[in-house]
C-alpha positions as MATLAB code, in Angstrom:
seq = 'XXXXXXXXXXXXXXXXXXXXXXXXXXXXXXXXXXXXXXXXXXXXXXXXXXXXXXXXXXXXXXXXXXXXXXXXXXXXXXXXXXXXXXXXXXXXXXXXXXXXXXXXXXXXXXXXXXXXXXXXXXXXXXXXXXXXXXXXXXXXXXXXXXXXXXXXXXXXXXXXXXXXXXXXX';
ca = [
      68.783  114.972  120.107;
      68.511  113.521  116.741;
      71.354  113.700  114.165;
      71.375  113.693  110.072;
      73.700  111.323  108.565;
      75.111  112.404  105.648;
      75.216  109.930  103.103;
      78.347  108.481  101.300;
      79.226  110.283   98.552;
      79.798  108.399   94.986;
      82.720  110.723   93.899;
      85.711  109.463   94.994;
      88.533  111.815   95.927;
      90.911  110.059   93.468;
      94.176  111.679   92.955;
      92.746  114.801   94.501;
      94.277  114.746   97.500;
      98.190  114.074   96.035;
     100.709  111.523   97.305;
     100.303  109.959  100.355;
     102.128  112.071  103.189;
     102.619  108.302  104.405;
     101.392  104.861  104.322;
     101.204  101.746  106.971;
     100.111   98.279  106.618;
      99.302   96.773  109.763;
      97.918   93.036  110.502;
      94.500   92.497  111.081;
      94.574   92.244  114.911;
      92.939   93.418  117.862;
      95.362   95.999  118.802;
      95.991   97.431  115.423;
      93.585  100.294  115.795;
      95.224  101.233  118.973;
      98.227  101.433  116.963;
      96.786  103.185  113.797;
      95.448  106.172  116.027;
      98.900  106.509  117.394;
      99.952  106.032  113.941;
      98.020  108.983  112.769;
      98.142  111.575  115.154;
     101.589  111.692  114.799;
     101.831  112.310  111.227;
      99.152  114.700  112.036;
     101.325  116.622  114.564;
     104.328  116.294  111.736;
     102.651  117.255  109.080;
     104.001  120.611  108.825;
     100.265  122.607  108.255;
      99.044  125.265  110.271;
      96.719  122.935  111.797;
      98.938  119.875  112.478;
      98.787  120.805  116.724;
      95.142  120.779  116.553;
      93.944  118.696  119.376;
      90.018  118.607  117.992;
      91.361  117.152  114.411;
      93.704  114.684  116.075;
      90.373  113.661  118.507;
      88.367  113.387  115.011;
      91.325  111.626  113.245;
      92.424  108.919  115.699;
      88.623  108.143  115.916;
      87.609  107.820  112.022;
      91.102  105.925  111.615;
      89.884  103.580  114.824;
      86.624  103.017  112.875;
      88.083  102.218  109.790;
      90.681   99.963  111.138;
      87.658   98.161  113.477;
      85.702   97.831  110.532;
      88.482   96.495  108.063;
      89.296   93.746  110.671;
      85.661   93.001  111.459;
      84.010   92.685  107.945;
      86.637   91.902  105.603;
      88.808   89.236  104.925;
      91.989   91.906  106.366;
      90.326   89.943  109.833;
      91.424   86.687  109.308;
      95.029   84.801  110.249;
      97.849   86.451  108.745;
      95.919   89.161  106.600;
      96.460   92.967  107.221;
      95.043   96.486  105.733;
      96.981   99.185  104.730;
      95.953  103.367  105.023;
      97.460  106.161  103.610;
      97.007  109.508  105.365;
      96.798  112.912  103.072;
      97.454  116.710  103.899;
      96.158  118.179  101.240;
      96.107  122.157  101.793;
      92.163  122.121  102.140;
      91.630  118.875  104.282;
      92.488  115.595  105.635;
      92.236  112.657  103.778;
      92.748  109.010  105.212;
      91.864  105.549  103.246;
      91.904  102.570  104.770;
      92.525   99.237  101.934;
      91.339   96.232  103.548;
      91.713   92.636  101.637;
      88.653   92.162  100.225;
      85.105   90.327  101.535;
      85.263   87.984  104.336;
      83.598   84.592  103.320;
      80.844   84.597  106.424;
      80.051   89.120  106.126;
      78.279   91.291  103.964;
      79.888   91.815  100.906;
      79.957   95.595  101.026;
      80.090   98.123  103.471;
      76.455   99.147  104.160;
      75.196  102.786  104.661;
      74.335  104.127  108.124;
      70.389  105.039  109.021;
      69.564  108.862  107.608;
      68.537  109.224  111.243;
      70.748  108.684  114.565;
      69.064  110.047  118.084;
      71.065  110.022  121.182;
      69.220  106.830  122.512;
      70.036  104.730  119.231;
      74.240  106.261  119.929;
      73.740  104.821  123.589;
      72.386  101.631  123.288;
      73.679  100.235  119.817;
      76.030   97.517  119.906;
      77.044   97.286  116.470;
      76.162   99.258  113.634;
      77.460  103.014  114.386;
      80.819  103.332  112.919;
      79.649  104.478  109.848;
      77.884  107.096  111.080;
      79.996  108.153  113.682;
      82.540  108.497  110.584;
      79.831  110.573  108.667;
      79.299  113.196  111.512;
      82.945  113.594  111.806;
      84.231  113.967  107.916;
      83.153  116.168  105.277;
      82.581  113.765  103.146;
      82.909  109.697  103.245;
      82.860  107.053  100.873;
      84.083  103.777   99.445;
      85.110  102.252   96.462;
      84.976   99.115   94.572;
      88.213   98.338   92.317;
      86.717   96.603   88.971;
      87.726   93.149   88.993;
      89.259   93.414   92.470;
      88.150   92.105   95.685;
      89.921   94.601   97.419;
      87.465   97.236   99.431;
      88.728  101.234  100.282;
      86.951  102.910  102.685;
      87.604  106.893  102.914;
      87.320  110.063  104.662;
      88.132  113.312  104.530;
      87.991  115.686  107.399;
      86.611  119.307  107.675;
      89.092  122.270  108.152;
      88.524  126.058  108.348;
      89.241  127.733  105.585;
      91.720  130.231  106.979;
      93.974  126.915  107.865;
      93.410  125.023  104.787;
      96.100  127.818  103.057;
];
């Protein structure tokens, strides 16, 4: 089966989605995605919405936040001795928004986050080593995206996730 990525989208969500519900900084270590999808599934399941005890949303949430987390330690300078990277989680009435603020580029990686392929079959999801949390974070969101702060080094990656509409009230 072959899937279409979605591409990142240029509009930011900005202050669309509110206050943060909640915010964590956590150091850029191996276990600290293990501890962000804790993290958020529980303020999922608190959240007070009429779809905070959905079990398909907390699957999709623990594994964007995982992605972002792996990412932010892997390619930015949040990976290095002492750093850490800090996400907010949103519950918005119409969706779920979650932003991960790592600490800028890492001397020896890319200096941006770079888009997935507009094409992803089966075989290239089996055998890829590297390379598919982007799009594994695009076939799980609505829409995905980063942004740049001018005159910052500072990168935030984000995602908001699909609801139906009858639980978005």
């Amino acid at each position: 089966m072959t899937q279409v990525i979605p591409r990142p989208t240029l509009v930011q969500p900005g202050w669309g989605w509110g206050p943060a519900a909640d915010v964590v900084a956590l150091p850029g270590t191996p276990e600290s995605p293990g501890r962000l999808r804790t993290w958020v599934a529980e303020r999922l399941r608190t959240c007070g919405r009429p779809y905070a005890q959905r079990e398909d949303l907390a699957d999709a949430l623990r594994l964007v936040a995982s992605e972002l987390a792996s990412n932010a330690i892997a390619h930015s300078a949040s990976g290095q001795e002492g750093a850490y990277f800090i996400t907010t989680v949103h519950f918005p009435h119409d969706t779920i928004g979650l932003r991960v603020m790592d600490q800028g580029p890492h001397p020896e990686r890319p200096t941006r986050p770079q888009e997935p392929p507009h094409i992803l079959s089966d075989a290239d999801l089996l055998t890829a080593e590297h390379g598919r949390g982007l799009a594994l974070i695009a076939v799980h969101s609505r829409r995905y995206g980063w942004t740049e702060p001018p005159g910052h080094p500072v990168y935030s990656v984000w995602v908001e996730l699909e609801l139906d509409p009858e639980e978005a009230a």
